[in-house]
N, C-alpha and C positions, 0 to 999 in steps of 0.2 A: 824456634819460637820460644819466648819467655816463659816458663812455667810459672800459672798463679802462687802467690801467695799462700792462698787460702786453699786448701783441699779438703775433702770429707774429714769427718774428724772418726777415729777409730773409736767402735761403741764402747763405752764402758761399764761392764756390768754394777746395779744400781744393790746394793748392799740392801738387804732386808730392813724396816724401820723398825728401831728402839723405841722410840716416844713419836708421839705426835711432831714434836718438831721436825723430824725428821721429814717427812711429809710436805714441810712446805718452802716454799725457795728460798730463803734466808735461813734456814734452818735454825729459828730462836724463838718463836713465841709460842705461846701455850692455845692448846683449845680456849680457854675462857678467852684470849686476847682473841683469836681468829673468830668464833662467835660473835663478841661483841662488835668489834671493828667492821665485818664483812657480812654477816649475817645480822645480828640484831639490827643496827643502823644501817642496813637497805630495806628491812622489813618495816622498820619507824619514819621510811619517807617513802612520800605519796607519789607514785608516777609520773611523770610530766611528758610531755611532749604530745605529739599528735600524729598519727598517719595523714600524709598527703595525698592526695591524688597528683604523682607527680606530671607535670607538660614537657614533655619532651622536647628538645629546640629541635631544626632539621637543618641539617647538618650539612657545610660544602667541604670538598674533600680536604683532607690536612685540618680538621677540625675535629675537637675530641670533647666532649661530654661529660663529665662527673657527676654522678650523684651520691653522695654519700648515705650510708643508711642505717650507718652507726657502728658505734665497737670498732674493729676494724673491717666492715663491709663495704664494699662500693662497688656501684652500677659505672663501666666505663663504656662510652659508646663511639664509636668512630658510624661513618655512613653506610658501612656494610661490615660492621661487627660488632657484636651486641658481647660482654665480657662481667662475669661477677668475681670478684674478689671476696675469699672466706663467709661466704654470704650466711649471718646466722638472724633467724627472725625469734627467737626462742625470749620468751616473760623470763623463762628460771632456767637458770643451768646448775640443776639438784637442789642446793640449798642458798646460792645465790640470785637475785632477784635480781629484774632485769630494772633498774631507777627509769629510763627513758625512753618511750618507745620506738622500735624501729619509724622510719622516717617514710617510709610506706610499706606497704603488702605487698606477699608474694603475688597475690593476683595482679597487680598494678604491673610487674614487671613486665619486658618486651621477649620474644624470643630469645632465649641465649646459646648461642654458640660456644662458650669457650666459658670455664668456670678454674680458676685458678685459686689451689691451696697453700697455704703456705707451710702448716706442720700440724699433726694431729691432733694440738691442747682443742678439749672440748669446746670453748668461747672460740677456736675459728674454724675447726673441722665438725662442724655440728651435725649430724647424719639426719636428725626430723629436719631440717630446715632443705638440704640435700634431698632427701627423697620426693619432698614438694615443689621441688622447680620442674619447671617444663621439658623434659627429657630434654639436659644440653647433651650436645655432640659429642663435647672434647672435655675430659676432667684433667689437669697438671696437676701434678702435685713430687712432694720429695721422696726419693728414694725410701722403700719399706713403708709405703705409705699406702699403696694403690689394692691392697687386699681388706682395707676398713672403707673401699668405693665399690667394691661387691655389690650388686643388685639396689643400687642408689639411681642408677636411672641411665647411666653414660653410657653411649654408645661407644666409647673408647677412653681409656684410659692411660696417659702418661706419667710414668717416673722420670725424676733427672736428676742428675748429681749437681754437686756446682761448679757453676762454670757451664753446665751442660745447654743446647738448647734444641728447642723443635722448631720447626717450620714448617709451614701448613699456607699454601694458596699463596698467599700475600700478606702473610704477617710471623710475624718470629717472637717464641718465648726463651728467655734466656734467666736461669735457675740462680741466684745468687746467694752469698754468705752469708750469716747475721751470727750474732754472740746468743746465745739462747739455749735452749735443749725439745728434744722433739718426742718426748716417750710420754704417751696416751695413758700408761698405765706404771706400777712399779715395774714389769715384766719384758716390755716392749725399746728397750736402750734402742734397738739396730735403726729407729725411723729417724729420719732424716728431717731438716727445719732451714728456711731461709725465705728470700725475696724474689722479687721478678721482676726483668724488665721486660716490658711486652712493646713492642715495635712494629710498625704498623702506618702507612699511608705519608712517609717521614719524619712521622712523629715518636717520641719513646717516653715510655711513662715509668716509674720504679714505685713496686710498693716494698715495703722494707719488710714487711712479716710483725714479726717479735723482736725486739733485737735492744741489746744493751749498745754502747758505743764501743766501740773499737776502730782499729783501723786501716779494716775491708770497706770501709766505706770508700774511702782514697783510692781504693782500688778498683770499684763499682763505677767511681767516675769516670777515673781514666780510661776502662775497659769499655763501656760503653755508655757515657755520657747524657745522664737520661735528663730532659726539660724538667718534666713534672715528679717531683718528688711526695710520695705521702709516707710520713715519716708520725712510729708513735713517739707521744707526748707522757701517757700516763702510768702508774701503779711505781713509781718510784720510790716509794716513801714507806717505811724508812728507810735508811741509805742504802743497806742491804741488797735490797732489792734494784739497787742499781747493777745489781751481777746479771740481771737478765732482762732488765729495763731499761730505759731511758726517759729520762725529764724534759721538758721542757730546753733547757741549758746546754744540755747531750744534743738534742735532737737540731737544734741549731748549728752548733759545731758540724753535726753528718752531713749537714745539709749543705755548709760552705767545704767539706770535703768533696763531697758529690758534684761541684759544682753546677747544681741545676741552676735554672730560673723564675720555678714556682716550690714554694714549701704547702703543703696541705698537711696537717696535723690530723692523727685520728688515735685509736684505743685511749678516748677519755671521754667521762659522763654517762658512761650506757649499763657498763655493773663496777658492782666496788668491789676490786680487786685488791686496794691497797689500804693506804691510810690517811694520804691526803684529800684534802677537802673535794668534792666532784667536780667543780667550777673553779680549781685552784689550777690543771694545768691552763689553759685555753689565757686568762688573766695572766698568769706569769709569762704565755708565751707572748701577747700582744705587747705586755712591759716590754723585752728582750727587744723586740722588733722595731719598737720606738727606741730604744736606747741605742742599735743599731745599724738602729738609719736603714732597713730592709723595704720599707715600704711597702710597695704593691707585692712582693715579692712571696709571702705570708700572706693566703686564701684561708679563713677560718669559715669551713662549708655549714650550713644549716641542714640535718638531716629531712633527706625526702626533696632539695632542690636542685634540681641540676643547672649545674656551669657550665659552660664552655672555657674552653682554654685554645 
């Protein structure tokens, strides 16, 4: 058998911080730039959005559901499995403020069975948000990850490396690579970070996590070939932050390595993480897509409605 590519990456321990920069993924701006940029100009814009009461469709088998619910969260539903991704409903996360509201309540949600993490940064392993869901069954998540799911509600919790996968009744998760880092804190190097293709009724769906571009993605296709890609779009900017990001421009490129058949965009518009304007990826992705010639191919979800695919 081939051996992947991409294997765990060996932890490296994270050097004490000098300055502030040091502290933050680009390793160059000053507290007064991170204040201003991220904090003051979330705190100087007025909330938008709205919670839904979302309608669920009903669903014939080989049919899959999205709802998107912001940030990187999403409701996926097949006819007899209910799935949340990084599900976070939080206004502030400490000093960042949340610009757009989740896209509905936790109360709004269905039964969930299967609740998929992808790496411990606060904006997608959110533990208030986790403690409020409806006792799911199954938690996934990456390696050195599964001792911060402690008394959050799971009836069972899985680690996996990559490449790795679980299998459970009738559906399959399989652990994937991304360009990123996974440590919660300065202290915590050993936790692991990536994506998931979750499989299911013949359908496969990929969410990418966190992830800069690289080229595991090529190999994500090949391996197992997912339709529906959701793929982030935001916090790119400045370029820097392409070390652990992706644009718009990136995220395109993944997408024709991945060879899927649908792109859905997400980690943009819900808190400001970067420096580009909130409503600058979603516009530069629809440009691309026109210039492209992708057509239907590019799903830009409205948070709180569910699609079918």
């Amino acid at each position: 058998m081939t051996r992947p590519a991409h294997q765990r990456p060996s932890p490296t321990k994270r050097k004490l911080p000098k300055s502030f920069k040091d502290l933050t993924p680009a390793n160059h701006f000053s507290p007064r730039t991170f204040f201003r940029e991220l904090v003051w100009k979330a705190l100087l814009t007025r909330r938008s959005g709205q919670h839904r009461q979302p309608v669920f469709p009903k669903l014939t088998a080989g049919q899959i559901a999205l709802t998107w619910i912001g940030h990187a969260s999403f409701l996926i539903q097949f006819t007899n499995l209910n799935v949340l991704v990084d599900p976070n409903f939080a206004n502030w996360l400490f000093l960042l403020k949340r610009i757009k509201r989740s896209g509905l309540r936790i109360e709004h949600l269905p039964p969930i069975d299967l609740v998929l993490l992808t790496h411990a940064h606060f904006d997608h392993f959110h533990k208030p948000t986790l403690r409020r869901l409806p006792h799911p069954k199954i938690g996934i998540m990456p390696w050195g990850v599964g001792d911060l799911a402690h008394n959050l509600g799971f009836a069972r919790v899985i680690e996996l490396e990559w490449w790795e996968s679980f299998v459970h009744q009738d559906w399959k998760v399989t652990f994937t690579p991304s360009k990123h880092w996974g440590a919660r804190t300065l202290h915590d190097h050993h936790r692991g970070y990536g994506g998931f293709v979750l499989e299911h009724q013949g359908r496969r769906i990929y969410h990418a996590g966190d992830s800069a571009y690289f080229d595991g993605f090529k190999e994500i296709g090949s391996r197992l070939a997912p339709e529906v890609a959701l793929l982030p779009i935001g916090a790119y900017h400045p370029e820097s932050f392409r070390n652990v990001h992706m644009g718009p421009d990136e995220a395109v490129k993944a997408f024709r390595d991945l060879g899927a058949q649908r792109f859905v965009p997400m980690h943009y518009g819900t808190f400001r993480l970067a420096f580009e304007e909130m409503d600058e990826p979603p516009r530069w992705l629809r440009q691309i897509a026109q210039e492209e010639k992708l057509g239907e191919k590019v799903r830009i979800l409205d948070e709180g409605v569910p699609e079918v695919f």
